[in-house]
The first five atom37 places (N, CA, C, CB, O) and aatype in JSON, in Angstrom:
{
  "aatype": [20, 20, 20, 20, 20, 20, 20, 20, 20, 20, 20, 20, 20, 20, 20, 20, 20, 20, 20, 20, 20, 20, 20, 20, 20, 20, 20, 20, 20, 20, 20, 20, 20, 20, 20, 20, 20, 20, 20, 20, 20, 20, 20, 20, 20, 20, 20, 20, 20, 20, 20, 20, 20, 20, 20, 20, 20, 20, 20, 20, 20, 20, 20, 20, 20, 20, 20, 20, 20, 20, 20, 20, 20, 20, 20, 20, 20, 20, 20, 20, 20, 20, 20, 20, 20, 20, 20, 20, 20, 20, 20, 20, 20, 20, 20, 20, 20, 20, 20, 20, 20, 20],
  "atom_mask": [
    [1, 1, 1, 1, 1],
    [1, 1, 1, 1, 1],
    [1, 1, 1, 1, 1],
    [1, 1, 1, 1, 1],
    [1, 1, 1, 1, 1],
    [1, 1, 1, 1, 1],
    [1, 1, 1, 1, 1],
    [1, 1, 1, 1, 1],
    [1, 1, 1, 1, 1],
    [1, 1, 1, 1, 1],
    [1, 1, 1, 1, 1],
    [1, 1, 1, 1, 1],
    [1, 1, 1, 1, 1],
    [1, 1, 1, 1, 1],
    [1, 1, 1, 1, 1],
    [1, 1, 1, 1, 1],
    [1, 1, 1, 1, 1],
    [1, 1, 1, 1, 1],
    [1, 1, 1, 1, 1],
    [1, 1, 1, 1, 1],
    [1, 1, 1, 1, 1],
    [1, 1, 1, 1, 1],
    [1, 1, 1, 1, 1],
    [1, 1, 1, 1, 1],
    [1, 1, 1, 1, 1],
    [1, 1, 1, 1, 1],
    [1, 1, 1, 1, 1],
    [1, 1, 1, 1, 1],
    [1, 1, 1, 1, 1],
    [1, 1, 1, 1, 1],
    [1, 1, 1, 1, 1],
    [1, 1, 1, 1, 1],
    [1, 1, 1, 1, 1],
    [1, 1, 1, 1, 1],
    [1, 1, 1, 1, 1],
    [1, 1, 1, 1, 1],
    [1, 1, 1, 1, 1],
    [1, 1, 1, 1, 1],
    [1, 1, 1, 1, 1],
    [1, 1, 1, 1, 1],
    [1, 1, 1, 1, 1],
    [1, 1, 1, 1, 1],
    [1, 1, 1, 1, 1],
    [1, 1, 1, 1, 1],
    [1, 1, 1, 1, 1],
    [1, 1, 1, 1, 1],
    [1, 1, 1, 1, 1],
    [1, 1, 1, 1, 1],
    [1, 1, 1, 1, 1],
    [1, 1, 1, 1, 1],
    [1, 1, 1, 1, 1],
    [1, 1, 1, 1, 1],
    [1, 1, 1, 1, 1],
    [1, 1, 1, 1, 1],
    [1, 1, 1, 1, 1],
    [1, 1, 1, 1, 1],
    [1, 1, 1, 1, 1],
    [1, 1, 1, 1, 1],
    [1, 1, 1, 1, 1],
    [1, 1, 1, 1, 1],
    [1, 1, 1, 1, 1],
    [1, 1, 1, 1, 1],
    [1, 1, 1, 1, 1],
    [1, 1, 1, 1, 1],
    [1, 1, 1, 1, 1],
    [1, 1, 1, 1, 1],
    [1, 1, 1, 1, 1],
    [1, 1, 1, 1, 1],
    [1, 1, 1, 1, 1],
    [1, 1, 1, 1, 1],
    [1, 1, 1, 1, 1],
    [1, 1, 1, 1, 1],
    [1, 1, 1, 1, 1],
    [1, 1, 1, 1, 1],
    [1, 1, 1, 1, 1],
    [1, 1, 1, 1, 1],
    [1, 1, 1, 1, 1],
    [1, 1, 1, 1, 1],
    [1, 1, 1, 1, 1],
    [1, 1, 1, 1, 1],
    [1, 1, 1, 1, 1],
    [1, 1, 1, 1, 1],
    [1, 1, 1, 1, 1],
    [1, 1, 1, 1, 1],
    [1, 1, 1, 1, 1],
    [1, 1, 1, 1, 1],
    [1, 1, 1, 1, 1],
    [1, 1, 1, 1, 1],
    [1, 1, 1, 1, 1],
    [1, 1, 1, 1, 1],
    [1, 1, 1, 1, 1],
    [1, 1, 1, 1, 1],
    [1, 1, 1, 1, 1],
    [1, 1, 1, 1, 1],
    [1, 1, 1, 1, 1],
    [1, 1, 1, 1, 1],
    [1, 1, 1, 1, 1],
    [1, 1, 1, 1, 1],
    [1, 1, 1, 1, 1],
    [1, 1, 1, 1, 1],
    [1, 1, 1, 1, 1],
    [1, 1, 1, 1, 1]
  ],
  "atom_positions": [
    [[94.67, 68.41, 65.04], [94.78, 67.22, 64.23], [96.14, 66.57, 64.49], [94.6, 67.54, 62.74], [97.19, 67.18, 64.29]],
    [[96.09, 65.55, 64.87], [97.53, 64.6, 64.8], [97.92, 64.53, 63.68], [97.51, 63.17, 65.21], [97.21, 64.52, 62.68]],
    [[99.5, 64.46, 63.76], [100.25, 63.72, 62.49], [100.61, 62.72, 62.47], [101.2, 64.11, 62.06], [100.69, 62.23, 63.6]],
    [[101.06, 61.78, 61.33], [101.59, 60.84, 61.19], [102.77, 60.64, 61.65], [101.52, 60.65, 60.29], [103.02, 61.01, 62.79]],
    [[103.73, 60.02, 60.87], [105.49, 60.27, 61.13], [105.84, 61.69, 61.04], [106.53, 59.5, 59.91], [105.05, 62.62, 61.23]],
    [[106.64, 61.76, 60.84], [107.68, 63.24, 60.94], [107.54, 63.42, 59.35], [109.74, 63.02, 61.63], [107.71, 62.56, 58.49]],
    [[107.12, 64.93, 59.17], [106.88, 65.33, 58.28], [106.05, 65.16, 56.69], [107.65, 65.43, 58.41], [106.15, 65.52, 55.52]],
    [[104.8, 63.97, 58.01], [104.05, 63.8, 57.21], [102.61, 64.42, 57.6], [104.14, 62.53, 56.95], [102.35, 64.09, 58.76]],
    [[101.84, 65.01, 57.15], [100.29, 65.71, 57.41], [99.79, 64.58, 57.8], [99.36, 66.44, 56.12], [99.38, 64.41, 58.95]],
    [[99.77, 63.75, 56.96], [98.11, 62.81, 57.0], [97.92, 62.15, 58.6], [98.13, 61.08, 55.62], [98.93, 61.89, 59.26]],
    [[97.11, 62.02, 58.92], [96.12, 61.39, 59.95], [96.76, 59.97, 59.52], [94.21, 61.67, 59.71], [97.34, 59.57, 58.51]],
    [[96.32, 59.32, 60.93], [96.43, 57.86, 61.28], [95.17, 57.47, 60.76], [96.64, 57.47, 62.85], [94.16, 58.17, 60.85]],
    [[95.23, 56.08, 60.09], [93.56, 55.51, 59.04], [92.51, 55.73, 60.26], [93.45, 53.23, 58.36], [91.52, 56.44, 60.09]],
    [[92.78, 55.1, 61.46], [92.48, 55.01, 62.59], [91.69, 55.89, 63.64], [93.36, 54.82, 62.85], [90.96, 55.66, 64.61]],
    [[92.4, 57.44, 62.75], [91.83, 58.45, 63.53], [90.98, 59.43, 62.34], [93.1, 59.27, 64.44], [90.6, 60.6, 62.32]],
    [[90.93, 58.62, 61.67], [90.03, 59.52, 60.38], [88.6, 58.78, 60.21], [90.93, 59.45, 58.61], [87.79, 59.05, 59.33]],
    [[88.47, 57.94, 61.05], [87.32, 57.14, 60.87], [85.81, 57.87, 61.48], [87.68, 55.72, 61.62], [85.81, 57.87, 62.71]],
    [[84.89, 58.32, 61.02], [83.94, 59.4, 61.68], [82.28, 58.41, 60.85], [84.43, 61.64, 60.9], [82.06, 57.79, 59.82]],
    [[81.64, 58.75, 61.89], [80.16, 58.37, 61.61], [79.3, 59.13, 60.64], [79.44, 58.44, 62.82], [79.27, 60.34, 60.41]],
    [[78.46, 57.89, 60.01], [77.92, 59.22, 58.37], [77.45, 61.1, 59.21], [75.42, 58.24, 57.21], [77.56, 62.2, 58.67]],
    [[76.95, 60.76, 60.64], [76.68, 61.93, 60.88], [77.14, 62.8, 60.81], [76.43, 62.07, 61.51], [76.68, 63.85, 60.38]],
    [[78.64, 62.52, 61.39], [79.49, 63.79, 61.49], [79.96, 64.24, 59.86], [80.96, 63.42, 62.56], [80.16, 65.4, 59.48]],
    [[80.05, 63.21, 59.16], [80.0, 63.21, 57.33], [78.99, 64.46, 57.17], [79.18, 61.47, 56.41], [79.37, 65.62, 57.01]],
    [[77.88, 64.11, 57.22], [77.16, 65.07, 56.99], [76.87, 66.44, 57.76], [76.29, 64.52, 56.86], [76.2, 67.21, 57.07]],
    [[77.19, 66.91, 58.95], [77.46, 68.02, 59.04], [78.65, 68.66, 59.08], [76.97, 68.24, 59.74], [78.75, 69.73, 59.69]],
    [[79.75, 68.07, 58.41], [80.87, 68.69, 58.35], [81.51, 68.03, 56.64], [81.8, 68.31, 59.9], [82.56, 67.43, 56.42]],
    [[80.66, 68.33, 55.9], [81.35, 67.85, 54.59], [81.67, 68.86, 53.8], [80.57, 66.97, 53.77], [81.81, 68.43, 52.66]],
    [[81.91, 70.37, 53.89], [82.51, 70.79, 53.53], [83.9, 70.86, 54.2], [81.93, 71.51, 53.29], [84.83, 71.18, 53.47]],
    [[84.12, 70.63, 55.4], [85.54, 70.81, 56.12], [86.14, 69.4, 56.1], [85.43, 71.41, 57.77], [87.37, 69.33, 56.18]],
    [[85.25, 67.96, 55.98], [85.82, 67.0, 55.43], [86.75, 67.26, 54.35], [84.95, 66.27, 55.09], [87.96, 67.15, 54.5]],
    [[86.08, 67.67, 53.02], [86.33, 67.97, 51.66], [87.69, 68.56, 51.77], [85.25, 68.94, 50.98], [88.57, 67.95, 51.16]],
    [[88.07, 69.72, 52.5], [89.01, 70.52, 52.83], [90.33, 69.96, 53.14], [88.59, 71.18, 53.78], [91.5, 70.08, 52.76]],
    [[89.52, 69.19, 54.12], [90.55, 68.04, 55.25], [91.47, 67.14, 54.03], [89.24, 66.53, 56.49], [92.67, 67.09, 53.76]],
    [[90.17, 66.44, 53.44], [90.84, 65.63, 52.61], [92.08, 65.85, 51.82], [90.08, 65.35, 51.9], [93.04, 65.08, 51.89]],
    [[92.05, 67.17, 50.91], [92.7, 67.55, 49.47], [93.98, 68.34, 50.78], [91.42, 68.91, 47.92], [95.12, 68.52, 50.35]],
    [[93.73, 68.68, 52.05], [95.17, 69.39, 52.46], [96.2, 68.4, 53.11], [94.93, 70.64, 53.6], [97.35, 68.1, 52.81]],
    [[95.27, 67.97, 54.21], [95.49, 67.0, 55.52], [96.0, 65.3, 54.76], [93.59, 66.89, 56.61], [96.96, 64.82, 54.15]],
    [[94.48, 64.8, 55.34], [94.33, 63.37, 55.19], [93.48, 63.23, 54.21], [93.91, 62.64, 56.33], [92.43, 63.83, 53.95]],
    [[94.33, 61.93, 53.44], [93.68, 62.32, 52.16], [92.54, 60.62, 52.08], [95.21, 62.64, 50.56], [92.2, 60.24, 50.95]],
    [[92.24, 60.08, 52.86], [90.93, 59.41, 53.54], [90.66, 59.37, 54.47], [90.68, 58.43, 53.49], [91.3, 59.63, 55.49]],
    [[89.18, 58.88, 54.25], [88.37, 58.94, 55.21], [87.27, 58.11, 55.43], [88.03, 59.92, 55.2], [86.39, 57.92, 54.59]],
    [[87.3, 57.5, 56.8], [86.59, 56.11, 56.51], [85.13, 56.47, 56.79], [87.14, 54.78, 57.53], [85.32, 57.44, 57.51]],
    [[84.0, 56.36, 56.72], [82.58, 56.73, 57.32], [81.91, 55.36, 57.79], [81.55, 57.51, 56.13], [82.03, 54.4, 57.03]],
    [[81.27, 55.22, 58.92], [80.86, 54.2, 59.33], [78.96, 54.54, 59.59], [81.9, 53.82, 60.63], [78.36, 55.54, 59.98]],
    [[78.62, 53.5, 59.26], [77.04, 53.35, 59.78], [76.9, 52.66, 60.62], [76.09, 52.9, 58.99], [77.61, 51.65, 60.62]],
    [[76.08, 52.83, 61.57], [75.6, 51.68, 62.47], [76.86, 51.01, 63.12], [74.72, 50.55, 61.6], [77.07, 49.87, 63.55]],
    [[77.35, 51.74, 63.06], [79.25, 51.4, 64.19], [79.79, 50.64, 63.21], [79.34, 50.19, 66.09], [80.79, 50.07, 63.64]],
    [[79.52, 50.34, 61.84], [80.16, 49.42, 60.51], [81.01, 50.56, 60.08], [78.96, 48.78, 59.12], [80.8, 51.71, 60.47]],
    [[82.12, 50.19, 59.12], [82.64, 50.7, 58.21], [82.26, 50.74, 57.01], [83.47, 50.39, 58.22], [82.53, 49.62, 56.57]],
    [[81.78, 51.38, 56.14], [80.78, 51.31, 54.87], [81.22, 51.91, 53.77], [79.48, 51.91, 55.09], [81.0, 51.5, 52.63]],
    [[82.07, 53.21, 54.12], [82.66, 53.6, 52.93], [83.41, 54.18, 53.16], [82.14, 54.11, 52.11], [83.59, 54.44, 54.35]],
    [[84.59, 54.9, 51.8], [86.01, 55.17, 52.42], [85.85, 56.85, 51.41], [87.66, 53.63, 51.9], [85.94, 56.89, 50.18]],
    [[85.65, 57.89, 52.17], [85.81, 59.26, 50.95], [87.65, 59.5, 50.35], [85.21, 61.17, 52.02], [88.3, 58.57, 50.82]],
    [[88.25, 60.14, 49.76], [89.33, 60.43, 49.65], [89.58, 61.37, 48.67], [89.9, 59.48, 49.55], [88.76, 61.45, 47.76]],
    [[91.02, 62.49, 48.65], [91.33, 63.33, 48.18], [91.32, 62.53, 46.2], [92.69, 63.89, 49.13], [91.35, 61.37, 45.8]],
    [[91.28, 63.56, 45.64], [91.5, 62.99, 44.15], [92.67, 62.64, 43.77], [91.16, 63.83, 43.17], [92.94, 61.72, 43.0]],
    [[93.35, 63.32, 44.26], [95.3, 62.83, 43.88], [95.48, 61.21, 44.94], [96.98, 64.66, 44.88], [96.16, 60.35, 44.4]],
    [[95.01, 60.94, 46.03], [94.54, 59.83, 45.94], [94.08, 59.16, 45.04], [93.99, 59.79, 46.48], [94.82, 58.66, 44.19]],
    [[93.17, 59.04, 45.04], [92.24, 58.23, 44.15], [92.96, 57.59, 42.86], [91.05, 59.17, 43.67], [93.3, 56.45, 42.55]],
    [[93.05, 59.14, 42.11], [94.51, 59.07, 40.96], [95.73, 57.92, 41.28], [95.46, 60.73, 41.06], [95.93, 56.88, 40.65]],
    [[96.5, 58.43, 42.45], [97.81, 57.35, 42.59], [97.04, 56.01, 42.52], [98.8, 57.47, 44.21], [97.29, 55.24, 41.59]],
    [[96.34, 55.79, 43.24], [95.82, 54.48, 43.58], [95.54, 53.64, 42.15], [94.41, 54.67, 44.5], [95.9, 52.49, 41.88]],
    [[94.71, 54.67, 41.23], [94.5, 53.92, 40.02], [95.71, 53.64, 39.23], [93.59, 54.6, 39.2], [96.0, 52.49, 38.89]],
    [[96.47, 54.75, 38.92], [97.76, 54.19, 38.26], [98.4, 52.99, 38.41], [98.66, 54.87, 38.49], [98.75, 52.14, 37.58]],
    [[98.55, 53.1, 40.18], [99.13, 51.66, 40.6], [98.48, 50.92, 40.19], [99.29, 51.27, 41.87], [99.06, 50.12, 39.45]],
    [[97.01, 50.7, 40.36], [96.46, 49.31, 40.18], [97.07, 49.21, 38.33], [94.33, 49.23, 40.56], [97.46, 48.22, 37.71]],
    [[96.96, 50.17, 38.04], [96.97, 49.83, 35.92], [98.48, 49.34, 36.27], [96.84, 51.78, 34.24], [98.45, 48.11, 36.22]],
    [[99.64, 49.72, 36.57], [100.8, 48.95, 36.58], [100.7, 47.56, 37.16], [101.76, 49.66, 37.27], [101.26, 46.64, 36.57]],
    [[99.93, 47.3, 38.43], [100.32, 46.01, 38.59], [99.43, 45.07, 37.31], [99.98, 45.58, 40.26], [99.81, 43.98, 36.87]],
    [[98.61, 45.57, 37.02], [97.93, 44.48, 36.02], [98.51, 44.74, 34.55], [96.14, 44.63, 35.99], [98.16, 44.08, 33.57]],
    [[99.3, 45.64, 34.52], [100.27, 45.33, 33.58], [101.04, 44.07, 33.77], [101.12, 46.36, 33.52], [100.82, 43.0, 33.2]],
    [[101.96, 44.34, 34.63], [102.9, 43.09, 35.7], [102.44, 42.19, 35.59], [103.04, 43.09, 37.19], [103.15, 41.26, 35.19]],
    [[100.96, 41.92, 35.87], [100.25, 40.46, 36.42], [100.24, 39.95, 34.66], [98.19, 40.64, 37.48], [100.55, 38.8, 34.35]],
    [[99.79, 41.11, 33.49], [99.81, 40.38, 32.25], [100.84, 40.08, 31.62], [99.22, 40.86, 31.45], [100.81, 39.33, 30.65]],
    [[102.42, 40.86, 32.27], [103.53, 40.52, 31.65], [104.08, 38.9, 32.29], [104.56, 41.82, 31.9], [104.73, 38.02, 31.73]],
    [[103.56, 38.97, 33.53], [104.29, 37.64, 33.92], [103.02, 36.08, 33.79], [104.93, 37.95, 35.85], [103.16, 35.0, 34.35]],
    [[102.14, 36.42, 33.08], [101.02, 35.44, 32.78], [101.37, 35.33, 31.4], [99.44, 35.91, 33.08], [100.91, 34.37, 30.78]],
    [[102.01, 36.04, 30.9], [102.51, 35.97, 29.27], [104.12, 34.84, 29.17], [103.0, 38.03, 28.65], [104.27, 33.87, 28.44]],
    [[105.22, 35.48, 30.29], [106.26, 34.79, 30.07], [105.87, 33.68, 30.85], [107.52, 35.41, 30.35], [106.49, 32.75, 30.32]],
    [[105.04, 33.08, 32.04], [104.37, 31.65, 32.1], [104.44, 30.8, 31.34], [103.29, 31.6, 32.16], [105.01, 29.71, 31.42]],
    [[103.59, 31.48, 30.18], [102.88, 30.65, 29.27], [103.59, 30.72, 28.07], [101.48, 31.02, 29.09], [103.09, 30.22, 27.06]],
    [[104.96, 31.38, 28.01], [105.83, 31.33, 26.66], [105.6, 32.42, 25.77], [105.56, 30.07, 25.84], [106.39, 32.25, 24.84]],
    [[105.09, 33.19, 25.62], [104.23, 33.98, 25.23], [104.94, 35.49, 24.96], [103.15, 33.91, 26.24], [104.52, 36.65, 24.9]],
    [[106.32, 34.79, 24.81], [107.58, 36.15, 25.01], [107.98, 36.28, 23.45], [109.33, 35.65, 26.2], [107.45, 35.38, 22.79]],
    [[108.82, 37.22, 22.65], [109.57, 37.49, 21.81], [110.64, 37.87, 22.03], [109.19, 38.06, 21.2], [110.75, 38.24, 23.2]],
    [[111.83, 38.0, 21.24], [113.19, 38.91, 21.81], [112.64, 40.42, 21.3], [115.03, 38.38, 20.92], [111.57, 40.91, 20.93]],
    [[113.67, 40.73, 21.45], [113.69, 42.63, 21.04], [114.24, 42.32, 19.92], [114.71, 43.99, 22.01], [114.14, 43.18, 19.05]],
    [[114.82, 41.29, 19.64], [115.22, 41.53, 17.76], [114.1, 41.32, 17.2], [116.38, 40.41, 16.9], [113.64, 42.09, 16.35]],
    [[113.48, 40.19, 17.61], [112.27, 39.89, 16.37], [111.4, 41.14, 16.97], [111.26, 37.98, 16.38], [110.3, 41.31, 16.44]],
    [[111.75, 41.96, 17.95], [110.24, 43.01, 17.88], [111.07, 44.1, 17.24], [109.27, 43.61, 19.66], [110.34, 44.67, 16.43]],
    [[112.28, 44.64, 17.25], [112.77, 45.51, 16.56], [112.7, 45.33, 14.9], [114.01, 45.59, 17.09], [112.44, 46.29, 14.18]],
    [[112.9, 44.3, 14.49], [112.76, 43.63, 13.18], [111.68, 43.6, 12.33], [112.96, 42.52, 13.32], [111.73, 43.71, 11.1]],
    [[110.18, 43.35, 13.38], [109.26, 43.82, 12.57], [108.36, 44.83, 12.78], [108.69, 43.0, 12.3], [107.22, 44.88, 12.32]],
    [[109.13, 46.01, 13.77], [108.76, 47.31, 13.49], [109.76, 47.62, 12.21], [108.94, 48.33, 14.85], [109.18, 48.09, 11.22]],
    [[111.17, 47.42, 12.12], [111.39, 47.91, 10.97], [110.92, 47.09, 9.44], [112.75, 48.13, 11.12], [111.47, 47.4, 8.38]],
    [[110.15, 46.34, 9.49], [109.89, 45.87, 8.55], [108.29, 46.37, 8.1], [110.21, 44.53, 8.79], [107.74, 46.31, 7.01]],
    [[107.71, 46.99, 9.67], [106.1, 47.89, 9.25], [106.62, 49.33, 9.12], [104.63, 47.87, 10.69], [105.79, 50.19, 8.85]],
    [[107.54, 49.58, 9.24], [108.16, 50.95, 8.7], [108.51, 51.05, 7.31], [109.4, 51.28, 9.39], [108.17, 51.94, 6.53]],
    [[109.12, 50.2, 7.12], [109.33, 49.86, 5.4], [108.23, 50.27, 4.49], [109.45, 48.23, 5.07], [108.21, 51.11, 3.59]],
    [[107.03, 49.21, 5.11], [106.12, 48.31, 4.26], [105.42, 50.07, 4.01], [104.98, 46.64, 5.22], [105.24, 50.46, 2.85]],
    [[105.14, 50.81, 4.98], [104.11, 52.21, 5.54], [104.88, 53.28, 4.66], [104.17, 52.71, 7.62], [104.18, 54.24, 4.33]],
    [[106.0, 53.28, 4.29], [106.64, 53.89, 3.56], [106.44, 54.17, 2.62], [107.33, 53.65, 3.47], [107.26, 54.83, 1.98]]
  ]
}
């Protein structure tokens, strides 16, 4: 198996790309591949690219990121549109729902 840069495991996207066939007689050593090696894997039909398998700690990073940037995308669609407070008026009326809960 090739490596990437220096002191990295994973495969080039490039060289992980395999036909559903070989998917299917080697999907337990895919599986393997994935969670140690390279953590995707592209499968192609009919010489297409069709779907992408990948390790779960993949999958994982990937989602986090996406939830931060659409955090981002709602923090800066908020100060756009004015849609900001200071930290006093938000400190101010947490201590004022602290009071009230008291």
């Amino acid at each position: 198996m090739n490596q990437g840069t220096k002191g990295d495991n994973r495969m080039k996207l490039s060289e992980s790309v395999k036909p559903i066939s070989y998917f299917k007689a080697h999907a337990a050593r895919i599986i393997k591949d994935l969670s140690e090696n390279n953590p995707v894997m592209v499968i192609t039909q009919n010489g297409e690219a069709t779907a992408v398998v990948q390790d779960i700690r993949t999958y994982e990073k990937i989602q986090e990121s996406l939830a931060l940037l659409k955090i981002l995308a709602r923090s800066r669609k908020n100060l756009q549109n004015g849609n900001i407070r200071s930290a006093e008026e938000i400190l101010k009326d947490l201590e004022d729902k602290i009071r009230r809960d008291l």
